[in-house]
N, C-alpha and C positions, 0 to 999 in steps of 0.2 A: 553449748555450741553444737550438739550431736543432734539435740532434736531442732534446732534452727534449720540444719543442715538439711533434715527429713523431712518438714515441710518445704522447704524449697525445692525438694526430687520431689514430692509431691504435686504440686503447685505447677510444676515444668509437665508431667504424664497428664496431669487430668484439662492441660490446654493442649496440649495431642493429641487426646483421645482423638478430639472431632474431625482429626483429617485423616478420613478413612476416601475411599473414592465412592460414588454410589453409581451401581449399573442398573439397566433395566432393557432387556429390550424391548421396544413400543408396538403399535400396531401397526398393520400391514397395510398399503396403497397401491392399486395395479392403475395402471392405464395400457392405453393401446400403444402400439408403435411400429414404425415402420419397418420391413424387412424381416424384422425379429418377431413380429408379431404380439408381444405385449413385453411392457416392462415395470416391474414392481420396488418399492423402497420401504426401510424400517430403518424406524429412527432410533437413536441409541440415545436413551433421554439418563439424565443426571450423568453424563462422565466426566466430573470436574477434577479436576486435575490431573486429567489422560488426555493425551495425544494420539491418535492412532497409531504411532508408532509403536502406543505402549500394551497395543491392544492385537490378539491375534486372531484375526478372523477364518472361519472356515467352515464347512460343512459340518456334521457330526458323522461319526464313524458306524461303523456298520452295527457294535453292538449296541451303540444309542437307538439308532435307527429300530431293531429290534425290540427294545423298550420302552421304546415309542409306538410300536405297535405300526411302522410305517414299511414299506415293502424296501429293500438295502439296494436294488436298482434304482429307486428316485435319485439315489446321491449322482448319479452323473449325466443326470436329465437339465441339471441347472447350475449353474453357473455364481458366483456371486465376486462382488470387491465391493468397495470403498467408491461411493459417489467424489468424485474429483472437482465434480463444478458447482460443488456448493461448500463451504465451509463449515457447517455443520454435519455433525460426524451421522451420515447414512451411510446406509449399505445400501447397494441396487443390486438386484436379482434379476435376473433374466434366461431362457432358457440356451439349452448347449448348441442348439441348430434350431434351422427354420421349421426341420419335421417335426419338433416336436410344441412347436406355437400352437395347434389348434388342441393339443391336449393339456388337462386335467393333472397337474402336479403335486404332490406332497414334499415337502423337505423339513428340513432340521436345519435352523441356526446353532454354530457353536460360538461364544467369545470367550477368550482365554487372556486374563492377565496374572498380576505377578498376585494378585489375593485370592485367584477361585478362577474358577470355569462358570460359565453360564452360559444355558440352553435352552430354546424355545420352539417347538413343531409349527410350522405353516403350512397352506395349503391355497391354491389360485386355482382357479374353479372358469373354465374357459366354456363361454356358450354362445346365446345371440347378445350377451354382454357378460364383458369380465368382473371379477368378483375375488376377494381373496378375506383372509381370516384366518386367524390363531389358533390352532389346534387345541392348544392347551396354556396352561402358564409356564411362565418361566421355572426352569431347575437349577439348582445351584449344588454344583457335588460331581465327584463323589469327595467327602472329605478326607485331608489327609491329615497324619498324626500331630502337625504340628498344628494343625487349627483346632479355633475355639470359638465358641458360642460366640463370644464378646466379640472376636475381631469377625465372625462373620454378617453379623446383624452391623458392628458401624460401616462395612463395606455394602451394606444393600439397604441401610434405611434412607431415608429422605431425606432433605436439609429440615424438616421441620420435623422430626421426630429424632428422639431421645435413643440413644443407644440401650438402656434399658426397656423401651419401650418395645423396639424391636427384637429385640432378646425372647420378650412373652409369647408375642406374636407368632415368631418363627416356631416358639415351643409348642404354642397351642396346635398351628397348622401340622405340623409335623411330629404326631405325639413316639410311632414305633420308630421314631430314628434317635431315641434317647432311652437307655435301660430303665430311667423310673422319671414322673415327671419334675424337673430337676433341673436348670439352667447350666447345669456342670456337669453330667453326666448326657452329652453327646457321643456318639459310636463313632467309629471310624469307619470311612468308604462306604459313606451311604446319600442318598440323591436329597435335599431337601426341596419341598415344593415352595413356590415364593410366589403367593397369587398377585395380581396387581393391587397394586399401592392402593387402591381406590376402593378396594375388597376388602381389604387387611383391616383388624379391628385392633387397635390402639389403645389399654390402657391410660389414666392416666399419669403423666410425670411423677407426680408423687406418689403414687399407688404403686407403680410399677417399680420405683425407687424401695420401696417399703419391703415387696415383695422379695425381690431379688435378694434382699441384706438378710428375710427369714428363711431361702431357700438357701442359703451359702453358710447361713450357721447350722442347716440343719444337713448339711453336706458334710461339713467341717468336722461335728460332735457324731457324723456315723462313720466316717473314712477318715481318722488322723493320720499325719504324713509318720511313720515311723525313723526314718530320717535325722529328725531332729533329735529324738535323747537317744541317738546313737553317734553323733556325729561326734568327730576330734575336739577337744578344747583349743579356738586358736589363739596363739598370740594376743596381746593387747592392740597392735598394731595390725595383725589380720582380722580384726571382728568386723561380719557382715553385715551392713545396716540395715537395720531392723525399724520397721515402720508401725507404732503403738497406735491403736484404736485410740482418741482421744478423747479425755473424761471427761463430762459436763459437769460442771458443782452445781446444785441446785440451789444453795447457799454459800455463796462465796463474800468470806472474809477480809476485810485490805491487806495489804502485804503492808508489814510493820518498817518496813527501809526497803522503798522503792525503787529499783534501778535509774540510775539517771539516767544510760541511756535509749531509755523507749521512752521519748519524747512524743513521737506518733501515738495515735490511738491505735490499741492492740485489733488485730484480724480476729471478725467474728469467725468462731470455729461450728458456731452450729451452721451457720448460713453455706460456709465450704462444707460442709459431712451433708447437707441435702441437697447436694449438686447429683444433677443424675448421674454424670462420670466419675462417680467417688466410689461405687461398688466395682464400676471396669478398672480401677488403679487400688484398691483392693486386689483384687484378683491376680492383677500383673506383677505387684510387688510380693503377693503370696508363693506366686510361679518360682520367679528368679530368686528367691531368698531358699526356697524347696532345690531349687538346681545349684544352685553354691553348695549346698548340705550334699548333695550328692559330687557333685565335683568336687568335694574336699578329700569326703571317702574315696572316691579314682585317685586323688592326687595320692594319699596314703597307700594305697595298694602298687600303686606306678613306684613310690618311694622303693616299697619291700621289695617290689621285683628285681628293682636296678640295683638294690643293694647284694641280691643275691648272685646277678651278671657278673657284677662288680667281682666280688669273692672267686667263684670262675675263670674269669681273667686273672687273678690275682696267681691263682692255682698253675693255668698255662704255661703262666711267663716262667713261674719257677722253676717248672717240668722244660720250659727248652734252655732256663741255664745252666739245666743241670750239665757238669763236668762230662765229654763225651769219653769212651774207650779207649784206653790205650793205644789197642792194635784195632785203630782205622781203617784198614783194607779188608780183616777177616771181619770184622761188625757189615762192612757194607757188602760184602762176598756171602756170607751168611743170610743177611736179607735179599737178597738178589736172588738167591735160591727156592726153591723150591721143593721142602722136603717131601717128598711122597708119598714115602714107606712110614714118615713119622704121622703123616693123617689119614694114612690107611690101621695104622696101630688104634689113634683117635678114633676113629668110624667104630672098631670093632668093640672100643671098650666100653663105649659110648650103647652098641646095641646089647653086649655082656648085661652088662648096669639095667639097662629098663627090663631085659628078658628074668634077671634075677629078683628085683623089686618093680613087679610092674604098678605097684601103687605110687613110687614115687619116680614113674617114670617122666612124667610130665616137667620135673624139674631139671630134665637134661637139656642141655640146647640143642643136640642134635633132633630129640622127638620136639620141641617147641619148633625150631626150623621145620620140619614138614609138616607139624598142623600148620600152620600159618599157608604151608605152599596149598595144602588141601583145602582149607579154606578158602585161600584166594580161587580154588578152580571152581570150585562148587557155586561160591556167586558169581563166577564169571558166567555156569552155567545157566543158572538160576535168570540172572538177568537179559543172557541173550534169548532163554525162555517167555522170560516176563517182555522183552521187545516185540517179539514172534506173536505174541497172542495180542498185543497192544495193536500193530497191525493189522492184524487178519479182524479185531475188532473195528477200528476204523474204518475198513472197506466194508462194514456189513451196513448195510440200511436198517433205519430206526424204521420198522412199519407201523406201530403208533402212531408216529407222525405225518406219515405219507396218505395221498388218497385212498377209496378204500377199493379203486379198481388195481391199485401195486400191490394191496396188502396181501402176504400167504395165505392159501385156500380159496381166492377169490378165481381163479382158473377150476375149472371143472373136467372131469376126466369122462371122453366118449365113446362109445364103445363100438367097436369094428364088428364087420362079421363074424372074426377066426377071435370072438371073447377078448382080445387084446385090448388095455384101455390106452388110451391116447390122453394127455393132458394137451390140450391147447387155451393160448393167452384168452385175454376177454377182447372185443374186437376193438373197445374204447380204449385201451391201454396204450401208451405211445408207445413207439416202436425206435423211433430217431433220438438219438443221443440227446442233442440239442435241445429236443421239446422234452427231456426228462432232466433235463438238467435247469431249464425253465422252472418248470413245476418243481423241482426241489426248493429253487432259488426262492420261489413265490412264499413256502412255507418257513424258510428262514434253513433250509440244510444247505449251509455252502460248504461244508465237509464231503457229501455224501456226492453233492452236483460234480465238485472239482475230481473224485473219485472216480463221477461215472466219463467223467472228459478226458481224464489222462487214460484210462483204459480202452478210450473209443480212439486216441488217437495213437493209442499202442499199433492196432489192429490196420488205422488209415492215417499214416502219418501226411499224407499231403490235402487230408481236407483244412481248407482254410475257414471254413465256418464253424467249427469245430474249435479249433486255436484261438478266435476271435472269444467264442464265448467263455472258454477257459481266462484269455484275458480279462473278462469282465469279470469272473469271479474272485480273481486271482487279485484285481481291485478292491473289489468289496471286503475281502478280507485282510487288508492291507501287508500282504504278502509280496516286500520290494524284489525280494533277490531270484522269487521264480516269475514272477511278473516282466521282469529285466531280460531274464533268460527265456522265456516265453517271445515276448518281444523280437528281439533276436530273429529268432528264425524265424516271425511272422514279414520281417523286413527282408527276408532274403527269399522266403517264397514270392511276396507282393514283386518287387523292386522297382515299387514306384511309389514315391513318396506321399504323389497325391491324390490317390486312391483313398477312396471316402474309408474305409476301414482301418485304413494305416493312419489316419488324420484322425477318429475316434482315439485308436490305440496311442496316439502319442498325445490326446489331451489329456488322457488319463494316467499317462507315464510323467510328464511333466507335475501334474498334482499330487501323485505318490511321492517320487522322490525328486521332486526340484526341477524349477526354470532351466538351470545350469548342466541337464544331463547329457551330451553330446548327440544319444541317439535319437531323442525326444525335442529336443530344441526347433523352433520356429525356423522353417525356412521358405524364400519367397519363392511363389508358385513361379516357374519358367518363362521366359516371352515368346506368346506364341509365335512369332515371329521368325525366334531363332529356331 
C-alpha cells in the first residue's frame, strides 16, 4: 500500500513539473509618432499562464543600470507601460518629453514575477531614420536561496524543450555562476545570462536525461545530507515517505499466486524512469524528505526548550505560593525602605575583598558591574569614532575614478615675484557644482555628486538648479525619504505647480514612491481663463 501510495505522489509532481510559466523578452520595434516624436514596443513572447497583473513591469534600478554598463540618467529619459490596445501582452516605450525625441536613448527592461526577475538592455538610435536594438540578452538573477536549477530552467525553457534540457544549457552558458560544473551546485545572488532561444544549444532529451541522473549521483556520493543518520526514530505512524529508486529485473520470474486484483496490465516503470521530469521529481522529493529530517530535529530541540520553560514556570508558581510573613506591615515597610548605610557597608566590603585578592577580584559583582559599565563606554567610544571616520570617508572623492583634470597634483604651483608659489586649478576643471556633479554622475559616483550638492546648497540654499539636480540623484539612487524631503522645499521655493521643473520633479516622485503621494499626484493644469 506504501509504495502504491509513492508512485501516485510520483506520478501527480512529474505532470506538474511542466507548468512552470516561460518568459522572454523579444525584440525591439520603433516607429515615428506624432507629438512625441517616436514610439517603440517589445513583446513578451511565451507568458503562458500570466496575466499582466501577474507581471511587474519597470525600469531597472540604477545599480542594474551600472552593470549594464548604461549611464543611471537614461532611467528618466523614458517612460514605459503596458500597450492597452492590443491584447497581447506589449510593453510601449516612449520618451519622458518632447525634448527629448530627437535624442539617442539607452534603457533597461525589468519584469519581475513570482519565479524570478528578468532583464534586458535596449537602445533607439534616433537620426534621418529611427532604429532600435537589443543591447544584449536577456539576465535572469540575481538568485535567491530558495531557488534552484530545476525550477529556473522550467520557468525559462520553451514549450518544446525539456526541463533537463534547459538545465545544461543554462549550465554551459553560465559556467562561474555554479562552484564546479554541476546542475546542483548553483551559487546564490548571481545574474544568469539566458541568450535567445534561437542561440541556445540543446542537448538531446535523452542525452540530457542521462547526463543530469550521472551529475546528481555524483553530487550525492561527494556531499551526503548528514541529516539523515542523525535524525530522531519516528513513530510508526510518523514515518516520512520515502521515494525508492526503482529496480529493473532483468530476468523476471512469474509470481507463483498472482494478485487478483491487478486485473489491468502493470505500468511500464522503465518507460516513467526515462521521462525527462523524472530527475526534476528526483530532486524535489530528495529536497523535502532532507527538510523533514531537519524539521524533525527543530521540532526536538523546540520539545527540550519548552520542557525547560515548562519547569521555570513550575518553579514560579511555587515561589508566589509560598506562605507570606507574619508581620505584613514590617515586610512591606522593610521593602519600601531603603537601607543606605546597609549598601554603603556592601560597597566597602565589596572594594576590602578585590584590594585584598585582586586575582579573584573579577568574581565580585560590584568589579563585574563596572567592567560591564567601562565596557559599554569604550564602544560607545569606539563606535562614534568608527561613525566619525566613516563619514569624513564618504565625503572624500575617489580620484581613481574621477577625470584626470580632478585628480590631486593635476594643479601646478606658479611662482610670483616675492618666490611665493601659488597653486592654481587647471582652466578645464569645472568650477560650477552642477557641472561637477554631472561628471560624477557620468562616471557612476552618485555618493560623491549627492555630496558635492548638499555642500553647494549648504553655502546657497536658494539656488534652484542646484536642488533640482540633487533631486535627480536622489532618484537614481532610490533614496525615497530625502527625495521627499528634498521635494518639499523644491515646491515651496517653485510655488507653481506648473513649472516645467516641478512637472520633471513630480514625475519622478510619483515613480519612486507611488501614484498615491499627495505631493506628487497629477493635477489639471488651470483655465486660462479663470
Amino acid at each position: 500500500m506504501r509504495q502504491t501510495t509513492s508512485w501516485v505522489l510520483c506520478c501527480a509532481l512529474l505532470a506538474a513539473s511542466g507548468l512552470g510559466h516561460a518568459l522572454e523578452l523579444g525584440p525591439i520595434n520603433v516607429d515615428p509618432a506624432p507629438q512625441i516624436g517616436w514610439q517603440a514596443q517589445v513583446s513578451v513572447v511565451d507568458a503562458r499562464g500570466l496575466t499582466r497583473d501577474d507581471i511587474e513591469l519597470r525600469l531597472g534600478s540604477a545599480e542594474q543600470y551600472a552593470q549594464a554598463s548604461i549611464n543611471p540618467e537614461m532611467a528618466a529619459q523614458v517612460r514605459v507601460e503596458w500597450d492597452d490596445e492590443t491584447d497581447a501582452t506589449v510593453i510601449t516605450i516612449a520618451p519622458a518629453s518632447s525634448a527629448l525625441a530627437s535624442k539617442s536613448i539607452a534603457f533597461l527592461l525589468s519584469l519581475r514575477w513570482s519565479e524570478g526577475q528578468l532583464t534586458r538592455p535596449y537602445q533607439v538610435t534616433v537620426g534621418e531614420s529611427f532604429s532600435a536594438e537589443a543591447l544584449a540578452d536577456s539576465r535572469f538573477g540575481p538568485t535567491r536561496s530558495t531557488d534552484t536549477l530545476f525550477g529556473i530552467a522550467n520557468a525559462l525553457r520553451p514549450n518544446a524543450v525539456a526541463t533537463n534540457q534547459m538545465m545544461l544549457a543554462l549550465l554551459a552558458n553560465n559556467p562561474k555562476a555554479f562552484n564546479q560544473p554541476n546542475v546542483n551546485a548553483l551559487q546564490r545572488n548571481v545574474v544568469l545570462n539566458v541568450p535567445a532561444r534561437a542561440a541556445l544549444e540543446f542537448p538531446q532529451a535523452d542525452v540530457a536525461t542521462a547526463e543530469v541522473l550521472k551529475q546528481t549521483r555524483i553530487w550525492r556520493q561527494a556531499d551526503p545530507d548528514p541529516l539523515i543518520d542523525e535524525a530522531p526514530v519516528a513513530e510508526a505512524d510518523e514515518q516520512p515517505l520515502q521515494v525508492l529508486t526503482p529496480i529493473i529485473n532483468v530476468v523476471a520470474e512469474p509470481e507463483p499466486e498472482p494478485e487478483p486484483e491487478s486485473e489491468s496490465e502493470p505500468i511500464s516503470i522503465t518507460a516513467l524512469y526515462e521521462r525527462p521530469e523524472w530527475q526534476g521529481l528526483l530532486n524535489q522529493l530528495s529536497r523535502v524528505e532532507s527538510s523533514s529530517e531537519s524539521l524533525r530535529a527543530d521540532n526536538a530541540q523546540l520539545r527540550s526548550t519548552l520542557s525547560a520553560l515548562r519547569e521555570d514556570v513550575a518553579r514560579l508558581e511555587a515561589r508566589f505560593n509560598e506562605p507570606a510573613a507574619d508581620n505584613a506591615d514590617a515586610s512591606a515597610s522593610n521593602n519600601a525602605t531603603v537601607d543606605v548605610e546597609g549598601v554603603k557597608v556592601w560597597v566597602l566590603g565589596q572594594t576590602t575583598q578585590a584590594l585584598a585578592a585582586p586575582a579573584q577580584a573579577f568574581h565580585l559583582p560590584l568589579v563585574r558591574w563596572l567592567a560591564a559599565a567601562m565596557a559599554a563606554v569604550v564602544t560607545l567610544l569606539l563606535l562614534t569614532a568608527w561613525l566619525s571616520a566613516r563619514r569624513r570617508r564618504n565625503r572624500s572623492l575617489n580620484s581613481a575614478t574621477l577625470p584626470s583634470e580632478w585628480r590631486p597634483g593635476s594643479a601646478r604651483p606658479h611662482q610670483r615675484g616675492d618666490d611665493s608659489a601659488v597653486v592654481t586649478a587647471p582652466a578645464n576643471a569645472p568650477a560650477d557644482p552642477v557641472e561637477q556633479a554631472s561628471a560624477l554622475i557620468a562616471y557612476g559616483q552618485l555618493a560623491q555628486a549627492q555630496s558635492i550638492l548638499d555642500e553647494a546648497l549648504g553655502g546657497e540654499p536658494e539656488r534652484i538648479d542646484l536642488r533640482v539636480k540633487l533631486l535627480d540623484v536622489l532618484a537614481m539612487r532610490d533614496d525615497r525619504a530625502g527625495f521627499e524631503a528634498e521635494a518639499h522645499v523644491l515646491h515651496a521655493q517653485l510655488g507653481d505647480e506648473q513649472d516645467p521643473r516641478w512637472q520633471r520633479a513630480a514625475r519622478q516622485g510619483r515613480r519612486l514612491v507611488g501614484e498615491n503621494h499627495p505631493l506628487f499626484a497629477e493635477r489639471p493644469a488651470p483655465d486660462d481663463a479663470g
